[in-house]
PyMOL Python script that loads the backbone (N, CA, C, O; Angstrom):
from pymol import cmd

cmd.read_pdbstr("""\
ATOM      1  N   UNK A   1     -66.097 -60.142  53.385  1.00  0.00           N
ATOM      2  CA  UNK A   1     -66.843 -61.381  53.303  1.00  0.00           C
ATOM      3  C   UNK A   1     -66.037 -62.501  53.936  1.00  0.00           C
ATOM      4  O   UNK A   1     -64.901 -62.163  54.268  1.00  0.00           O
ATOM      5  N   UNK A   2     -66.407 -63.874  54.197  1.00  0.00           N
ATOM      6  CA  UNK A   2     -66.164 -65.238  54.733  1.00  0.00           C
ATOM      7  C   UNK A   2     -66.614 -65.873  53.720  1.00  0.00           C
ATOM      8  O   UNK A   2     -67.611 -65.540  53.080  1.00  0.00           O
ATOM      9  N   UNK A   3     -65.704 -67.119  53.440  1.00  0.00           N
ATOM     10  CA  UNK A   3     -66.899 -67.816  52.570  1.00  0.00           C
ATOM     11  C   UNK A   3     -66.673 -69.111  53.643  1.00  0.00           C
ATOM     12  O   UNK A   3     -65.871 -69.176  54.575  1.00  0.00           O
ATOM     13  N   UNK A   4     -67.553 -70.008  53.234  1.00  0.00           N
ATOM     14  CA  UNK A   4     -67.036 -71.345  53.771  1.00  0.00           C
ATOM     15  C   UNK A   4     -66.252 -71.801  54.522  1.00  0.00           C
ATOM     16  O   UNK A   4     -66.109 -72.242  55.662  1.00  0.00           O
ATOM     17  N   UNK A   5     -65.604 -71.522  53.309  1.00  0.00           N
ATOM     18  CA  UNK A   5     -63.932 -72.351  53.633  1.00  0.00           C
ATOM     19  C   UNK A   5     -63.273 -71.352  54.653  1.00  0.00           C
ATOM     20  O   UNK A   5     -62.085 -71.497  54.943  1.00  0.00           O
ATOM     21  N   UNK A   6     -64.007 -70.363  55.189  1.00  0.00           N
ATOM     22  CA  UNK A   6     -63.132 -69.534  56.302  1.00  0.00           C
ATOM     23  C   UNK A   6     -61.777 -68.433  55.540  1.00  0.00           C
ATOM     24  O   UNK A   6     -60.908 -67.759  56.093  1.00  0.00           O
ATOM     25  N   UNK A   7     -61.978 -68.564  54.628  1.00  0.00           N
ATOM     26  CA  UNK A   7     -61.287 -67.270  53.829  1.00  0.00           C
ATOM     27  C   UNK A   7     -61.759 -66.015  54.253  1.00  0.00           C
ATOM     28  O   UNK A   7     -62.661 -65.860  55.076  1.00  0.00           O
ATOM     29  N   UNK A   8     -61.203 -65.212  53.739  1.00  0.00           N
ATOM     30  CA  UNK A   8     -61.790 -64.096  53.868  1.00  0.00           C
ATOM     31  C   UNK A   8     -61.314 -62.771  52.765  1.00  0.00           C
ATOM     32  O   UNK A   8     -60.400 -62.667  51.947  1.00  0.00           O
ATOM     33  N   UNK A   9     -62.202 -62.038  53.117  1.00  0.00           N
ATOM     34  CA  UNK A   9     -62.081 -60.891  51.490  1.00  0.00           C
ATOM     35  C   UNK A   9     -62.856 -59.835  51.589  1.00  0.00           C
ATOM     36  O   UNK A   9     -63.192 -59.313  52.652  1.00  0.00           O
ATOM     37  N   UNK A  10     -63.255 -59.381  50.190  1.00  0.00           N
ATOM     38  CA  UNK A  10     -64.007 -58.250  50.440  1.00  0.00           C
ATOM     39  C   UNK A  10     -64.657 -58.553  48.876  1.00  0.00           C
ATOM     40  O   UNK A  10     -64.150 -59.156  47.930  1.00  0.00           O
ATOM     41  N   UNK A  11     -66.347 -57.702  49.039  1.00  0.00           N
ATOM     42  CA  UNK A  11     -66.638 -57.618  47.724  1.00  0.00           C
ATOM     43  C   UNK A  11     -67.888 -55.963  48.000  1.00  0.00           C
ATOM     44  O   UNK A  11     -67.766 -54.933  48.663  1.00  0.00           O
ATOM     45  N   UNK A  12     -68.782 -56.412  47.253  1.00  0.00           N
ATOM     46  CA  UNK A  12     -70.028 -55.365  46.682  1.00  0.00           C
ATOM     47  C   UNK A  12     -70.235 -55.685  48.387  1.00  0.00           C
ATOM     48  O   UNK A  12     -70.010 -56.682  49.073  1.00  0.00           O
ATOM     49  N   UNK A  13     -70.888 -54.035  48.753  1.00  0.00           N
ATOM     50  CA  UNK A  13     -71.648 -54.823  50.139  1.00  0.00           C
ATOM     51  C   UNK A  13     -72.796 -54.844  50.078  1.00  0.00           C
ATOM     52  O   UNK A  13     -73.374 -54.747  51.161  1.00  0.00           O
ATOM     53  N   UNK A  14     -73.433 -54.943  49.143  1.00  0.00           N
ATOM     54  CA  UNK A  14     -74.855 -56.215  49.259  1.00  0.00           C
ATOM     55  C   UNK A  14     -75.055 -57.082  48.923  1.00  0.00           C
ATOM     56  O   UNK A  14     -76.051 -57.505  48.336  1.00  0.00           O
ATOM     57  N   UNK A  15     -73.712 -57.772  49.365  1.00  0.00           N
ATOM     58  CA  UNK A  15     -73.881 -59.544  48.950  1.00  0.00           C
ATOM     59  C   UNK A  15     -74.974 -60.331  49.841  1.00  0.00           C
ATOM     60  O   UNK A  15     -75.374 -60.124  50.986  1.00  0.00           O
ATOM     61  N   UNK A  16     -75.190 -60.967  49.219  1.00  0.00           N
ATOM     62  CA  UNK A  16     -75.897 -62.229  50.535  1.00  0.00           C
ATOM     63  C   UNK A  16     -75.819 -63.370  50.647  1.00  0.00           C
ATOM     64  O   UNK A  16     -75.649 -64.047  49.633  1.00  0.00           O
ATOM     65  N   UNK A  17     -75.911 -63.954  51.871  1.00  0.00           N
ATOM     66  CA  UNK A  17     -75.601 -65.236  51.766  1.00  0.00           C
ATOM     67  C   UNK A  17     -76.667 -65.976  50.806  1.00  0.00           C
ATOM     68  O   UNK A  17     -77.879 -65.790  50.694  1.00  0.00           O
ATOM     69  N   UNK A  18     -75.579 -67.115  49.979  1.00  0.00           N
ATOM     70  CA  UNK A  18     -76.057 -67.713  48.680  1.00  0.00           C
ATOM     71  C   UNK A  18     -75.226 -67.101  47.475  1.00  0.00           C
ATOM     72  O   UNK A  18     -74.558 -67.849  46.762  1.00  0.00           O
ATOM     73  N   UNK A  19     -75.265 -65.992  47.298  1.00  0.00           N
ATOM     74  CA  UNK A  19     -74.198 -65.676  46.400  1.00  0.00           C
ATOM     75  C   UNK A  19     -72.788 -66.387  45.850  1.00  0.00           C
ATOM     76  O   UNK A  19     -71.915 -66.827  46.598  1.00  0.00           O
ATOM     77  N   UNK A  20     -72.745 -66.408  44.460  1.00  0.00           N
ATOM     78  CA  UNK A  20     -71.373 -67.347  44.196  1.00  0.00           C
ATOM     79  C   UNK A  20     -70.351 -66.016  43.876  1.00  0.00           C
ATOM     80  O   UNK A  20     -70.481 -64.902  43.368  1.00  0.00           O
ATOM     81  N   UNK A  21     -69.250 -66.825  44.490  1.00  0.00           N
ATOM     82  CA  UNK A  21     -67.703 -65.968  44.025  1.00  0.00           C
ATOM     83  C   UNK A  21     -67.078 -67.174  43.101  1.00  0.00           C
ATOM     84  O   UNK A  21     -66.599 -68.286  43.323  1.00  0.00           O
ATOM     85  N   UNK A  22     -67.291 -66.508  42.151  1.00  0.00           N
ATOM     86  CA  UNK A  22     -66.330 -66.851  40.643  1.00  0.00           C
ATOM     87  C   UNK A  22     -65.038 -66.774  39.581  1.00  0.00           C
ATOM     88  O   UNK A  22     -64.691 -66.021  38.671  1.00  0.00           O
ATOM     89  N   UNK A  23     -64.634 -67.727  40.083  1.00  0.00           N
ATOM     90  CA  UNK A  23     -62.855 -67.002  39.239  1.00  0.00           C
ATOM     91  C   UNK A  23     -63.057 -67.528  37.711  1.00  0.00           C
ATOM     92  O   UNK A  23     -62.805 -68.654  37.281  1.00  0.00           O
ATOM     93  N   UNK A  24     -63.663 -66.234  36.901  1.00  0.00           N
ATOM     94  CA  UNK A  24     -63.408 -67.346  35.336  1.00  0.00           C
ATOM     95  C   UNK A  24     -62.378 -67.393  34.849  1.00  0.00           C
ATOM     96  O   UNK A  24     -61.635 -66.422  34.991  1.00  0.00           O
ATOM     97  N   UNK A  25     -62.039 -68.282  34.258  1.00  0.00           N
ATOM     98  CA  UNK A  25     -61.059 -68.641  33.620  1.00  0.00           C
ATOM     99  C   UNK A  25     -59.939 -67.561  32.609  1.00  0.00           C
ATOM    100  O   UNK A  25     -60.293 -67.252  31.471  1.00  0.00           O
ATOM    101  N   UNK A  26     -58.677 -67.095  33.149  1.00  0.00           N
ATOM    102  CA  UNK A  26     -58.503 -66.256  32.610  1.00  0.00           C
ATOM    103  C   UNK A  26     -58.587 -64.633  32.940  1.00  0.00           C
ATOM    104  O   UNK A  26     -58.058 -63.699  32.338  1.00  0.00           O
ATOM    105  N   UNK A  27     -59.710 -64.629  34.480  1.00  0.00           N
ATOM    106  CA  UNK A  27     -59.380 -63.185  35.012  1.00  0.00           C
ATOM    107  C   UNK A  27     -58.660 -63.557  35.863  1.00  0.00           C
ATOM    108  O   UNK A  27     -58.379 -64.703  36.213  1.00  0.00           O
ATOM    109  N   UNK A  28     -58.167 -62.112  36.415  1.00  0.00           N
ATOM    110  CA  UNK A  28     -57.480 -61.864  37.494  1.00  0.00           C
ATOM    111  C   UNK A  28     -57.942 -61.544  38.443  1.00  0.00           C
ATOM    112  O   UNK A  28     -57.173 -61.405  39.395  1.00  0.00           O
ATOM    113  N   UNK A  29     -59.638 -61.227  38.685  1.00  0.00           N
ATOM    114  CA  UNK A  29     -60.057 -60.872  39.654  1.00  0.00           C
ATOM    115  C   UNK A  29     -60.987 -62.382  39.635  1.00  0.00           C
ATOM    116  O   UNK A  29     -60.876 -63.367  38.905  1.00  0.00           O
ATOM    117  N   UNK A  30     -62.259 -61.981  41.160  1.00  0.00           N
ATOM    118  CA  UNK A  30     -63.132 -63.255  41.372  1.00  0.00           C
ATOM    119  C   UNK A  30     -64.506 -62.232  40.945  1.00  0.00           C
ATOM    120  O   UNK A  30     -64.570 -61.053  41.294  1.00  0.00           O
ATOM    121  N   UNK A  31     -65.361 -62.794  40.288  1.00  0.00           N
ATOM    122  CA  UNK A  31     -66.625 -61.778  40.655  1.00  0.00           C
ATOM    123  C   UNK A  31     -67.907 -62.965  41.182  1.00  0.00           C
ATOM    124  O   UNK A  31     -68.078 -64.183  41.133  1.00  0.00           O
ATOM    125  N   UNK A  32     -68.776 -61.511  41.795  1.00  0.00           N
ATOM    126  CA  UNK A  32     -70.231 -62.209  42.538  1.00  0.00           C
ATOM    127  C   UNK A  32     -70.952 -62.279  41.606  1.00  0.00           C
ATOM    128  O   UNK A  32     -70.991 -61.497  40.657  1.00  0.00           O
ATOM    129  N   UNK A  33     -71.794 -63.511  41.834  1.00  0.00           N
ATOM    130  CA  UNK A  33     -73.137 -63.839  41.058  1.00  0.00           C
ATOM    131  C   UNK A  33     -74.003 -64.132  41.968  1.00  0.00           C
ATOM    132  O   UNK A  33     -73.810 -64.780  42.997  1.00  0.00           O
ATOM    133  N   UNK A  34     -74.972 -63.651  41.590  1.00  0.00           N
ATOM    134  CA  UNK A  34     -76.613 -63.261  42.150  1.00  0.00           C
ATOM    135  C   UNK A  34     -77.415 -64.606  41.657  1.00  0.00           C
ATOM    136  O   UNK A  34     -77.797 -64.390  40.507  1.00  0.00           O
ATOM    137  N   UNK A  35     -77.830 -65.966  42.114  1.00  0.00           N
ATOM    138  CA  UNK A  35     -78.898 -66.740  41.161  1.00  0.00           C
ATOM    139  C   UNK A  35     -80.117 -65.829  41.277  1.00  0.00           C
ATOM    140  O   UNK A  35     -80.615 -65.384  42.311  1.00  0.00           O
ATOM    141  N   UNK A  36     -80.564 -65.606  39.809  1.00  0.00           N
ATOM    142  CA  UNK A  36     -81.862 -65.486  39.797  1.00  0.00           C
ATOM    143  C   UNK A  36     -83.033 -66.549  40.182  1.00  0.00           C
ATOM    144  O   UNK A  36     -82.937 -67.748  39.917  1.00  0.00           O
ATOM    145  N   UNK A  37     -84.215 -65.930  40.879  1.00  0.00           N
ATOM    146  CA  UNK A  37     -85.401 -66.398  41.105  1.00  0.00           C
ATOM    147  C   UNK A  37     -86.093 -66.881  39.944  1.00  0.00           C
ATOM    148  O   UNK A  37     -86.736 -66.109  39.233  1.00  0.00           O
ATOM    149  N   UNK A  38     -86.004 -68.109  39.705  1.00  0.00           N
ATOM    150  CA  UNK A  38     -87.065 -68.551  38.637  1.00  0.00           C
ATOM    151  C   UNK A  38     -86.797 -69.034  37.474  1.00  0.00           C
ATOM    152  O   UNK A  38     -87.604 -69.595  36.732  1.00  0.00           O
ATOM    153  N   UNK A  39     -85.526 -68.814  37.245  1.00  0.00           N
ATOM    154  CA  UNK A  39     -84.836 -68.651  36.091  1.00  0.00           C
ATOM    155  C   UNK A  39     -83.227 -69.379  36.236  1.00  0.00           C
ATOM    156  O   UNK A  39     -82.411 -69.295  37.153  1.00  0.00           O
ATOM    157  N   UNK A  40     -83.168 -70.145  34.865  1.00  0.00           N
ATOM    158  CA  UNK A  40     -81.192 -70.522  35.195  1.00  0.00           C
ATOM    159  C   UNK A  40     -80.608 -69.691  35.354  1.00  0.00           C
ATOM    160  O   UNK A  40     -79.648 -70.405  35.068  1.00  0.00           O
ATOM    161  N   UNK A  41     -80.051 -68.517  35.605  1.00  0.00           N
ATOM    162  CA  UNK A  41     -80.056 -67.273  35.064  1.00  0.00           C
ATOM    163  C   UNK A  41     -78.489 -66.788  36.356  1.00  0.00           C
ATOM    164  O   UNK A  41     -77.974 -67.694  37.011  1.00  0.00           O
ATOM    165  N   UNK A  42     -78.014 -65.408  36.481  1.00  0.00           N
ATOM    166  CA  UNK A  42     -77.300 -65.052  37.571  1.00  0.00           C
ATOM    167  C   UNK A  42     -77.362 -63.490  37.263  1.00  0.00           C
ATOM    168  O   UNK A  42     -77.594 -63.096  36.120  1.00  0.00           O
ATOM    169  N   UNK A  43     -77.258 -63.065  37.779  1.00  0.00           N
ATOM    170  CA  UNK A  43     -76.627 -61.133  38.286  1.00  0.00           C
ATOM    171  C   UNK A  43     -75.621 -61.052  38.316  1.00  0.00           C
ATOM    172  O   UNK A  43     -75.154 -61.837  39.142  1.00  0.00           O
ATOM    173  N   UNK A  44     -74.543 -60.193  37.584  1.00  0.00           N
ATOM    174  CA  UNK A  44     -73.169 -59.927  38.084  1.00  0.00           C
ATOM    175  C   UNK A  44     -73.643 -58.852  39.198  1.00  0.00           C
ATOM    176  O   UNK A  44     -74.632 -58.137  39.033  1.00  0.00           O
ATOM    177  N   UNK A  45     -72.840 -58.820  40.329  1.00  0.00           N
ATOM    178  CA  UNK A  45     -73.090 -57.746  41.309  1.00  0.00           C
ATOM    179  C   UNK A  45     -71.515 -57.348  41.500  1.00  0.00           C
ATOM    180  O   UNK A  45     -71.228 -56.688  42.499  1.00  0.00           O
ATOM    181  N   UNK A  46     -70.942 -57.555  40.993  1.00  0.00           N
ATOM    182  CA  UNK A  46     -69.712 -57.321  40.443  1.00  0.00           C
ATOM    183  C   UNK A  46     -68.204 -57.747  41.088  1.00  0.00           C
ATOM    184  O   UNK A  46     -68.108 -58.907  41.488  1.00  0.00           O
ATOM    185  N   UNK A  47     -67.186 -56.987  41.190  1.00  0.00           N
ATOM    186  CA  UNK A  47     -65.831 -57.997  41.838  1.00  0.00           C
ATOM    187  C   UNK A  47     -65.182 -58.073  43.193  1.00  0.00           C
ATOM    188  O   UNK A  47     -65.605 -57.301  44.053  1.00  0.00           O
ATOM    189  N   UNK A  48     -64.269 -58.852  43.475  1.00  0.00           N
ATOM    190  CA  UNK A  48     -64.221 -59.147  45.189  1.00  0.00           C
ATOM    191  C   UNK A  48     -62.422 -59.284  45.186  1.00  0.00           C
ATOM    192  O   UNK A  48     -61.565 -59.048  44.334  1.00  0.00           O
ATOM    193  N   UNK A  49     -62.396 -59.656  46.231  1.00  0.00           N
ATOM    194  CA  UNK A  49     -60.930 -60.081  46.863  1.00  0.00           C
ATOM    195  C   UNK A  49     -61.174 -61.285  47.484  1.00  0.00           C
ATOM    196  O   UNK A  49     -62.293 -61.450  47.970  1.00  0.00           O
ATOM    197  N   UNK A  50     -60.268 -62.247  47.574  1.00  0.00           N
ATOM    198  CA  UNK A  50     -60.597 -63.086  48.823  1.00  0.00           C
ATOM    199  C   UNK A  50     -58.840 -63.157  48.483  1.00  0.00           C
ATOM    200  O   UNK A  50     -58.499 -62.935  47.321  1.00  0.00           O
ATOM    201  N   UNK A  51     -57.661 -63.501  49.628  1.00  0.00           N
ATOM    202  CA  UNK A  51     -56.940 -63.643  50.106  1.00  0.00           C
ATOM    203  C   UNK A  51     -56.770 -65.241  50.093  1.00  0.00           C
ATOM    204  O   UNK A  51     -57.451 -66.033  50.745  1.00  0.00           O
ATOM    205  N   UNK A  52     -55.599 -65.582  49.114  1.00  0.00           N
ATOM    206  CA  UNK A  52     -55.269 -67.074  49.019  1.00  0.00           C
ATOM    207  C   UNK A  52     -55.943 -67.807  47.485  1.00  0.00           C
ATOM    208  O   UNK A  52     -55.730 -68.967  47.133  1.00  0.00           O
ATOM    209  N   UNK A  53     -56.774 -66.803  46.740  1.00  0.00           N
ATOM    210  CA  UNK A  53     -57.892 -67.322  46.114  1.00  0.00           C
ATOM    211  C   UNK A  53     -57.574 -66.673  45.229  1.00  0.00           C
ATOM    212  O   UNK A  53     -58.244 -67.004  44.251  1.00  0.00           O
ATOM    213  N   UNK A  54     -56.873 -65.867  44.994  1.00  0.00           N
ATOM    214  CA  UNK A  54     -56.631 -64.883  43.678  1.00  0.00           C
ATOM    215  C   UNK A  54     -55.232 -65.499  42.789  1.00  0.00           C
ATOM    216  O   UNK A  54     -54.265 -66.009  43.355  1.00  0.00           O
ATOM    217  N   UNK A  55     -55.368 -65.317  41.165  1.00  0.00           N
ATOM    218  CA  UNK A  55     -54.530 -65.835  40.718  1.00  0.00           C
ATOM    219  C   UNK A  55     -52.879 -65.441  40.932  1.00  0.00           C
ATOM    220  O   UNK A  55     -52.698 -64.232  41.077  1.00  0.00           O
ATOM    221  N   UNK A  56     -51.749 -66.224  40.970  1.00  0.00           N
ATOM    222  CA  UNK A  56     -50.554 -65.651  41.279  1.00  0.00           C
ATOM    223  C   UNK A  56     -50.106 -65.756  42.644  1.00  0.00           C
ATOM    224  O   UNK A  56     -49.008 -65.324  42.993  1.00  0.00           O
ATOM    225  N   UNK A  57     -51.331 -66.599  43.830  1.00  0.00           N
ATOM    226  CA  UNK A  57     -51.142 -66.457  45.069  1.00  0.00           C
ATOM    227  C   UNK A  57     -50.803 -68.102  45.201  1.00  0.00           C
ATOM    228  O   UNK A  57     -51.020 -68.868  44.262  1.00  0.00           O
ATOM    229  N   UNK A  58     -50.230 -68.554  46.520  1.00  0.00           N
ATOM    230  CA  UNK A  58     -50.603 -70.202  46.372  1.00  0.00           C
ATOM    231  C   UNK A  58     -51.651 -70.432  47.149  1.00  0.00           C
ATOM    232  O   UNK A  58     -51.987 -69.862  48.187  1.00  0.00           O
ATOM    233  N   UNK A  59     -52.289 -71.567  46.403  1.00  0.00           N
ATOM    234  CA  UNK A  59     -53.957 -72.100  46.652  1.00  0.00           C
ATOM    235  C   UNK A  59     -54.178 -71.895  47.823  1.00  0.00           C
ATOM    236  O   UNK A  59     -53.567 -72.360  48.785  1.00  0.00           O
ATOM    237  N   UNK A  60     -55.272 -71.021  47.816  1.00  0.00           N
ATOM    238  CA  UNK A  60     -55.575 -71.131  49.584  1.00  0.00           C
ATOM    239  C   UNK A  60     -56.996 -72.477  49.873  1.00  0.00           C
ATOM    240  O   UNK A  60     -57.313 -72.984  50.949  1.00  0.00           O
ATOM    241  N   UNK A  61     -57.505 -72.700  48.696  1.00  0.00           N
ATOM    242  CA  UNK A  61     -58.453 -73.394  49.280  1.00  0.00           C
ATOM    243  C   UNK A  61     -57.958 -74.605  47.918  1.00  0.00           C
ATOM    244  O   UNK A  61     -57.513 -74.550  46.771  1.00  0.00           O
ATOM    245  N   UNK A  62     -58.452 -75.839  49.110  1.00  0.00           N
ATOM    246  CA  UNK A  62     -58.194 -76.826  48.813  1.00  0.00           C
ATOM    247  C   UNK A  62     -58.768 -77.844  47.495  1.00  0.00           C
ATOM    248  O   UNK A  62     -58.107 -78.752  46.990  1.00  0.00           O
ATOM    249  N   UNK A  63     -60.101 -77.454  47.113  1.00  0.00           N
ATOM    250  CA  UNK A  63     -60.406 -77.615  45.972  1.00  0.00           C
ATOM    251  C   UNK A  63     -60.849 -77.025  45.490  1.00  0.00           C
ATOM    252  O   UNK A  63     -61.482 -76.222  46.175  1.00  0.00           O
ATOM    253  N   UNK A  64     -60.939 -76.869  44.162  1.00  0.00           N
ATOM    254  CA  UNK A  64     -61.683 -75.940  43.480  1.00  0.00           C
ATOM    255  C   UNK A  64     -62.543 -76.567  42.591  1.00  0.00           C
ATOM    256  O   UNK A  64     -62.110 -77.394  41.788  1.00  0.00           O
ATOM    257  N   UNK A  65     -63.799 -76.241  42.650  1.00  0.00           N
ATOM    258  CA  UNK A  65     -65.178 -77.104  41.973  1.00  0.00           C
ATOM    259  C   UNK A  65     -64.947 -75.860  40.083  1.00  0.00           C
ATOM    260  O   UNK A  65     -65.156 -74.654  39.957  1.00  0.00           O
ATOM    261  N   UNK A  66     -64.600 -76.611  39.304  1.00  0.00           N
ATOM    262  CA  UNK A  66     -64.565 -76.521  38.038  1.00  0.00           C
ATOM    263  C   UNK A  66     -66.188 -76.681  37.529  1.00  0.00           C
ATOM    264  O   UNK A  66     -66.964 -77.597  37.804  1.00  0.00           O
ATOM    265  N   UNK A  67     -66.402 -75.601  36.782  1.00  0.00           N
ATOM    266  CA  UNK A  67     -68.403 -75.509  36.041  1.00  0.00           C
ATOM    267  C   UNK A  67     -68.272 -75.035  35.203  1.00  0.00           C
ATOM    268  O   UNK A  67     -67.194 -74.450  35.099  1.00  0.00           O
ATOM    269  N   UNK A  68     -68.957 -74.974  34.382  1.00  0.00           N
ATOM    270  CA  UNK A  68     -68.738 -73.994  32.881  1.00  0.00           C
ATOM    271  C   UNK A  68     -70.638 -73.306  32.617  1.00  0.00           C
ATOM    272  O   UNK A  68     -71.697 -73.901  32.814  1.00  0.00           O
ATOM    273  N   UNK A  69     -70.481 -72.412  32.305  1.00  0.00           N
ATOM    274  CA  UNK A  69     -71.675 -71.102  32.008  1.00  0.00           C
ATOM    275  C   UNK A  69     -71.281 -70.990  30.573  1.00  0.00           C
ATOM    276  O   UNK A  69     -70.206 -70.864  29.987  1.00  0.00           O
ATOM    277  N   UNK A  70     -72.746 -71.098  30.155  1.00  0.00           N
ATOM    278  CA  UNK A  70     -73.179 -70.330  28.814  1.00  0.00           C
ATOM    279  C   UNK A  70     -73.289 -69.157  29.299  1.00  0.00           C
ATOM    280  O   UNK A  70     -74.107 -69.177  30.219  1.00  0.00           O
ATOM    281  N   UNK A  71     -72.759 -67.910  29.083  1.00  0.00           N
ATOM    282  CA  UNK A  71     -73.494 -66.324  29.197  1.00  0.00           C
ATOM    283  C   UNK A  71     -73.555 -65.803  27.630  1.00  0.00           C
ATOM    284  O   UNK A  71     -72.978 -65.878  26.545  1.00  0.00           O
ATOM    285  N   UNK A  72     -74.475 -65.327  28.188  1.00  0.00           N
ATOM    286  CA  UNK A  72     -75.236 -64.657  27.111  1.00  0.00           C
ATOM    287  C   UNK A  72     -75.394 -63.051  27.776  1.00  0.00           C
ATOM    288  O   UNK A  72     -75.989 -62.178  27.145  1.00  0.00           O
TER     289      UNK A  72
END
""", "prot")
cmd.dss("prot")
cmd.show_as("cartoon", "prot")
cmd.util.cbc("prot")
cmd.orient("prot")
């Protein structure tokens, strides 16, 4: 994968563009989320790599947008 910011990585390969890569708080990996159609809702489609972006590395991207999820 690419995101944006010109990183690069790897995840599920049926991501698509729109898909979020997510570092929660506390893993060590990033995982994909799917927004659902219609709904607040997301899909785990499950975990990735991106290079610079993983915890223990130094920051590869320059900000990081902080959100918080109810999951259920």
């Amino acid at each position: 994968i690419i995101l944006e910011s010109g990183h690069m990585g790897w995840s599920p390969h049926d991501v698509q563009v729109g898909d979020l890569l997510c570092l929660f708080d506390g893993s060590i990996v990033p995982f994909v989320l799917r927004p659902t159609e219609g709904a607040d809702t997301f899909s785990l489609w499950g975990d990735g790599y991106v290079h610079g972006f993983m915890p223990g590395q130094e920051p590869g991207v320059e900000r990081r947008l902080e959100e918080f999820f109810k999951l259920v």
